[in-house]
VMD Tcl script that draws the C-alpha trace (Angstrom):
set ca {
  {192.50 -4.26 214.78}
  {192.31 -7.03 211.74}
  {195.35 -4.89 210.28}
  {197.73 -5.89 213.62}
  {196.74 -9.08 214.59}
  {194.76 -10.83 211.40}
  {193.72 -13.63 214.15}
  {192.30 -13.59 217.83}
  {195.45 -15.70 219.49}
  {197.86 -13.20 217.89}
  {196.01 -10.06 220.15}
  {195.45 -12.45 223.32}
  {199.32 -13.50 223.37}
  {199.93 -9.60 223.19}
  {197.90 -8.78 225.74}
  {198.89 -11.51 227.96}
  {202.85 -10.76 227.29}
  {201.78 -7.09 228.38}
  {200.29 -8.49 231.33}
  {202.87 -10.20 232.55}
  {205.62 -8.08 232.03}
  {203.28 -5.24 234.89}
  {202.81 -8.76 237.25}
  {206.65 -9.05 237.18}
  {207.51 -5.37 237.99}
  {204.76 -5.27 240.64}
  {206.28 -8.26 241.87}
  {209.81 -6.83 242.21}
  {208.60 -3.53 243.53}
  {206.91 -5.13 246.12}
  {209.90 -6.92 246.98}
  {211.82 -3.85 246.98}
  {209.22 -2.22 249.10}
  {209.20 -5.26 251.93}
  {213.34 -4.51 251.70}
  {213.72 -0.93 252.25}
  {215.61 0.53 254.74}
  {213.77 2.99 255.61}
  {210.81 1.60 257.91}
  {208.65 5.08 257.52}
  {208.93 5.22 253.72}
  {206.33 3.11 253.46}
  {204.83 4.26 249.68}
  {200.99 4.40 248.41}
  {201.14 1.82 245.32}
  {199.24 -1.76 245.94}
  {201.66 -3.61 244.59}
  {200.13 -7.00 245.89}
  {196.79 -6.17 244.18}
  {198.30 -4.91 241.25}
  {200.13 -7.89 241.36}
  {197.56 -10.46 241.57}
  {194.82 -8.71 239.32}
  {197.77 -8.45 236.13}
  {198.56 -12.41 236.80}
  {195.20 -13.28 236.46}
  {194.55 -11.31 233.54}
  {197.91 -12.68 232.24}
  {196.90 -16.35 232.80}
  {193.27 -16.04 231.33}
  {194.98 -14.23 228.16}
  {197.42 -16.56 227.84}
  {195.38 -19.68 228.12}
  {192.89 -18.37 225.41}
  {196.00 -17.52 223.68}
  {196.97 -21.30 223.47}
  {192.98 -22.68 223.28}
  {193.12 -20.78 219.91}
  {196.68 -21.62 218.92}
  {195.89 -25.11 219.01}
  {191.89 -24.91 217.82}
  {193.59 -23.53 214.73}
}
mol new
graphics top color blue
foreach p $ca { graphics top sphere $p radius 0.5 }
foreach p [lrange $ca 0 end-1] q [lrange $ca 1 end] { graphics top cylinder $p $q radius 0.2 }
display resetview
């Protein structure tokens, strides 16, 4: 991993990015979901707890992101 990211923030900021980038598209399915017309098509995918599990992640990656940033 020292070959991708030679420091910690680098890898957090990543993983973070990732993160929020599957919060966003869960957020926009979900929207599309609640939208449909269709009323019986209803789907299987949490998108509200895939939703709120990625943000978190995102936010706790991307506040150690900048607690290292600016430690350095």
């Amino acid at each position: 991993m020292e070959d991708l990211f030679p420091h910690l923030w680098q890898f957090h900021l990543v993983a973070g990015a990732v993160a929020l980038a599957i919060a966003l598209a869960s957020a926009w399915a979900e929207r599309r979901r609640l939208r449909r017309t269709n009323l019986d098509a209803v789907g299987f995918m949490p998108w509200t707890v895939i939703y709120l599990t990625t943000f978190l992640a995102a936010i706790v990656f991307l506040g150690l992101s900048a607690r290292e940033w600016f430690a350095v």
